[in-house]
DSSP file (Angstrom, degrees, kcal/mol; ACC not computed):
  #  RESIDUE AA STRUCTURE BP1 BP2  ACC     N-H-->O    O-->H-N    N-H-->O    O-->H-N    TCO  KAPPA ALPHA  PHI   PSI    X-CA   Y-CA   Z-CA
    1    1 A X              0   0    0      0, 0.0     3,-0.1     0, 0.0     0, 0.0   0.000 360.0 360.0 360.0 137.4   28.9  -16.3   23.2
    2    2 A X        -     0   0    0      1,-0.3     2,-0.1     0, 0.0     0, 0.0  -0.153 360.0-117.3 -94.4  43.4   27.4  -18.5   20.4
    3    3 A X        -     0   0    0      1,-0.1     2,-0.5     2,-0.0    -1,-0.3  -0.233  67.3  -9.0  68.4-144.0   24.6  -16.3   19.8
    4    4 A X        -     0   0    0      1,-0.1    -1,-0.1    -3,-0.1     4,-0.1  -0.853  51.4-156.0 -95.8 117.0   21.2  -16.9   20.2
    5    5 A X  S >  S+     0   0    0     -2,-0.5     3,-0.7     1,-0.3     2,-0.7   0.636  91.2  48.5 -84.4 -46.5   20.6  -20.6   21.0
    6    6 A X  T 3  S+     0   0    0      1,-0.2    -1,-0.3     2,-0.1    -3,-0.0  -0.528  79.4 103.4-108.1  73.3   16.7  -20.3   19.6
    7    7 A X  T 3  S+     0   0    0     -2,-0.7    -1,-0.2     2,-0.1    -2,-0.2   0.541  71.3  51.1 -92.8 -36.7   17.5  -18.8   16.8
    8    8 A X  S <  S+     0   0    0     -3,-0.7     3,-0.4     1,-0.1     4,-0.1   0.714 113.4  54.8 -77.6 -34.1   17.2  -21.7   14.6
    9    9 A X  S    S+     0   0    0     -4,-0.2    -1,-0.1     1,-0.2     3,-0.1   0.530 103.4  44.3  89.8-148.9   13.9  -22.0   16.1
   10   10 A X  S    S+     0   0    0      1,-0.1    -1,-0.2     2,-0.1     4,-0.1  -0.502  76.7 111.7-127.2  64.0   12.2  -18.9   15.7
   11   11 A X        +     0   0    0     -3,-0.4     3,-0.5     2,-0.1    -1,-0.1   0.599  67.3  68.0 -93.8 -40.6   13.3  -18.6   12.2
   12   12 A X  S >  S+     0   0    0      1,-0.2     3,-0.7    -4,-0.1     6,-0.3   0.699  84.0  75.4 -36.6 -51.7    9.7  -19.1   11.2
   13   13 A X  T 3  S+     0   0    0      1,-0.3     2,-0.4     4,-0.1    -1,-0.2   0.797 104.5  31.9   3.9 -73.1    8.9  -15.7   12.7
   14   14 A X  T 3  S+     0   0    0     -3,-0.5    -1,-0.3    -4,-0.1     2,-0.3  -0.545 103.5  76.5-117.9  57.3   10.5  -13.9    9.8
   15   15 A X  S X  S-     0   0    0     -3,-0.7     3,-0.8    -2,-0.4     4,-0.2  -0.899  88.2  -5.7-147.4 174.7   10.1  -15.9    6.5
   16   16 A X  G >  S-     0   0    0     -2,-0.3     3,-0.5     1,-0.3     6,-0.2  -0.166 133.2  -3.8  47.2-107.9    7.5  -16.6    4.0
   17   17 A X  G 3  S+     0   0    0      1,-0.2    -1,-0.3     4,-0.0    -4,-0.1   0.745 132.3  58.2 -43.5 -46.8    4.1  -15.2    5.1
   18   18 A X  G <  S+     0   0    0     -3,-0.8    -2,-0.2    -6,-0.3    -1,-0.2   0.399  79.4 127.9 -72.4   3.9    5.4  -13.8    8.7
   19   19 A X  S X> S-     0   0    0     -3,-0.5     4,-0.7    -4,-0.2     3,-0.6  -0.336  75.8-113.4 -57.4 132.4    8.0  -11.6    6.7
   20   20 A X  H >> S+     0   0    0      1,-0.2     4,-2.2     2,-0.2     3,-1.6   0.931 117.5  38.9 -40.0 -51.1    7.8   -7.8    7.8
   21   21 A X  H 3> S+     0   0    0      1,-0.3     4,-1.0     2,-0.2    -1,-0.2   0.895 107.7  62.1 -81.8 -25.3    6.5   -6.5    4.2
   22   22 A X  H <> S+     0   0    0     -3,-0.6     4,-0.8    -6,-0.2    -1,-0.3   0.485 114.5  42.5 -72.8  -9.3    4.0   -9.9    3.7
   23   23 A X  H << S+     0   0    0     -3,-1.6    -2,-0.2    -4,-0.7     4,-0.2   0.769 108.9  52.9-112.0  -7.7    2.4   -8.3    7.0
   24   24 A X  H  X S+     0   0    0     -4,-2.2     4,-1.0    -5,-0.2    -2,-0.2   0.751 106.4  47.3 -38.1 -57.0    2.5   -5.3    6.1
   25   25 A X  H >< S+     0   0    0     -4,-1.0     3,-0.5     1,-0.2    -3,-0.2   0.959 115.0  57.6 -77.0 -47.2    0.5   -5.9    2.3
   26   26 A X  T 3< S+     0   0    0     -4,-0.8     3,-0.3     1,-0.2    -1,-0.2   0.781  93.8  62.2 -61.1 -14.7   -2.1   -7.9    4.8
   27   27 A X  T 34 S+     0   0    0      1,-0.3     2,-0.6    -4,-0.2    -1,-0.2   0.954 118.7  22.5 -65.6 -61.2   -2.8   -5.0    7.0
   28   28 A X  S << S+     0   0    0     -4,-1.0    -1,-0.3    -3,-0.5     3,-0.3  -0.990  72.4 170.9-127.6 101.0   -4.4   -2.7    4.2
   29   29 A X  S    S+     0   0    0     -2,-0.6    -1,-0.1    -3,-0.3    -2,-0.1   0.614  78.9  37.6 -96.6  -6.8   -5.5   -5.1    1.6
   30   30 A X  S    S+     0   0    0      2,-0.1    -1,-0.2     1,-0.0     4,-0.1  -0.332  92.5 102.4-101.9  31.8   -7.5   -2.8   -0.7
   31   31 A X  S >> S+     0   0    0     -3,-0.3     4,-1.8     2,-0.2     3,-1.8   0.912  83.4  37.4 -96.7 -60.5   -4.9    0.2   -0.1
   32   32 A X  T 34 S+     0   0    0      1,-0.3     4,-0.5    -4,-0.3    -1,-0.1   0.479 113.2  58.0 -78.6   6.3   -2.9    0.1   -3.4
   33   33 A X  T 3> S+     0   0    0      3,-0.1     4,-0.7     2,-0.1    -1,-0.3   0.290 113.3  37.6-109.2   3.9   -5.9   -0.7   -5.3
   34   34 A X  H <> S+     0   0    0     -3,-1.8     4,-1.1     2,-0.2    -2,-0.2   0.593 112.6  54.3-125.7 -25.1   -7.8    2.8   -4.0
   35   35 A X  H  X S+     0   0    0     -4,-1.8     4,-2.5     2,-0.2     3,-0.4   0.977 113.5  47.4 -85.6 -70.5   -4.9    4.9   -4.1
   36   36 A X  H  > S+     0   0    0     -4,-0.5     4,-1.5     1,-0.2    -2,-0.2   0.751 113.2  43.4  16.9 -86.4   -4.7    3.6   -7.6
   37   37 A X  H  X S+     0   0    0     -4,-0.7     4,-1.5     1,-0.2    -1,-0.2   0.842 112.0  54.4 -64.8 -46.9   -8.2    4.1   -8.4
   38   38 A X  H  X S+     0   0    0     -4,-1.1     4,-1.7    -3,-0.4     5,-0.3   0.723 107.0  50.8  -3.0 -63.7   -8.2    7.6   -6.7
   39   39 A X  H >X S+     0   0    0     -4,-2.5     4,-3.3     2,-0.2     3,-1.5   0.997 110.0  55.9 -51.3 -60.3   -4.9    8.9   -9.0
   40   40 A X  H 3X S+     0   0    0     -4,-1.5     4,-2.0     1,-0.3     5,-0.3   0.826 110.8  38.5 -65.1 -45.0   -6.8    7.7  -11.9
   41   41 A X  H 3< S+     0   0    0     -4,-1.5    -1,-0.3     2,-0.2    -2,-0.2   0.554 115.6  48.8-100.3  21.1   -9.9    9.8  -11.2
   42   42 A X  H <X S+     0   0    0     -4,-1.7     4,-1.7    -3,-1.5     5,-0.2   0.775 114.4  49.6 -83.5 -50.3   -8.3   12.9  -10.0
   43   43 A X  H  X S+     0   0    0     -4,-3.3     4,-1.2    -5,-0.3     5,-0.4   0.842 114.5  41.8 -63.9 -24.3   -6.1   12.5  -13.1
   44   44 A X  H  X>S+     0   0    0     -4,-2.0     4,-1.6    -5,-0.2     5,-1.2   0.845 114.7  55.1 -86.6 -29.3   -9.3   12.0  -15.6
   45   45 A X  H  >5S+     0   0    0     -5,-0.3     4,-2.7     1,-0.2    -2,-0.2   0.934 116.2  37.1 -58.9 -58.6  -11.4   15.0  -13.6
   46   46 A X  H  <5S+     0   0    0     -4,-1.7    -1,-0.2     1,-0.2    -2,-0.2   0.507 128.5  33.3 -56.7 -11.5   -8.6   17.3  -14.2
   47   47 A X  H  <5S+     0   0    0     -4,-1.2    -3,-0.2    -5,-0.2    -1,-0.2   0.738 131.8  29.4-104.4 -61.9   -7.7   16.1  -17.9
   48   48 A X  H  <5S+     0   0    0     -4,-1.6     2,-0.6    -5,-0.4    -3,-0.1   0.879 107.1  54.2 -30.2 -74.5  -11.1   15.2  -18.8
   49   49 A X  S  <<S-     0   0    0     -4,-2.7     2,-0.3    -5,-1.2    -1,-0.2  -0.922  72.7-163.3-117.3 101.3  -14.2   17.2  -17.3
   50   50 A X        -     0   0    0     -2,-0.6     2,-0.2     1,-0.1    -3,-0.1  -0.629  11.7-124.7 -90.3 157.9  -13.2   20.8  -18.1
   51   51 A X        -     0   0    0     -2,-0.3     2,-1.1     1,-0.0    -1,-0.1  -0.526   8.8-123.2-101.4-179.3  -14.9   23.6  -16.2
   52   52 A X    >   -     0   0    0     -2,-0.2     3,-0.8     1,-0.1     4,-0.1  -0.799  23.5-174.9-115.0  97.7  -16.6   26.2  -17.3
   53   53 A X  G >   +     0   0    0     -2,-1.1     3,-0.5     1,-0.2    -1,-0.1   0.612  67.7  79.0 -78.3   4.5  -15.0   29.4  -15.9
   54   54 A X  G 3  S+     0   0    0      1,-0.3    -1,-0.2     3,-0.0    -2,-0.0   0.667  91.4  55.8 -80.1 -15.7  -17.6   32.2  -17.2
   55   55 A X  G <  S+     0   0    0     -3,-0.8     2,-0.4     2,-0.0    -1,-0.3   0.258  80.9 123.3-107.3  18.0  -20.1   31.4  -14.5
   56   56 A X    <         0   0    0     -3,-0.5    -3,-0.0     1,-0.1     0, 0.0  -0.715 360.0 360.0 -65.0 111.4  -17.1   32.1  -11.8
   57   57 A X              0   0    0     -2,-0.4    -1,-0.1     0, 0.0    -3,-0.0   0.406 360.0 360.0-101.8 360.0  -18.4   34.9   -9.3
């Protein structure tokens, strides 16, 4: 066999924009910028904004 014949093709398919991980990042385009933002203000509540534990029942 000389492999597949349309290979050459439907090469297009998997490069540049159509690439598995370039359709990926389009799928969730605010994802890594909220995840992000998220870290940051979990990290500032707990680091930040202390609580006050004497009025703990």
């Amino acid at each position: 066999m000389a492999g597949n014949p349309w290979a050459k093709r439907d090469a297009w398919r998997y490069e540049g924009q159509f690439s598995r991980i370039n359709r990926f990042k389009s799928a969730f385009p605010g994802l890594g910028l909220g995840a992000g933002a998220f870290v940051l203000y979990v990290a500032y509540e707990k680091l930040v904004l202390k609580k006050d534990d004497a009025h703990h029942h």
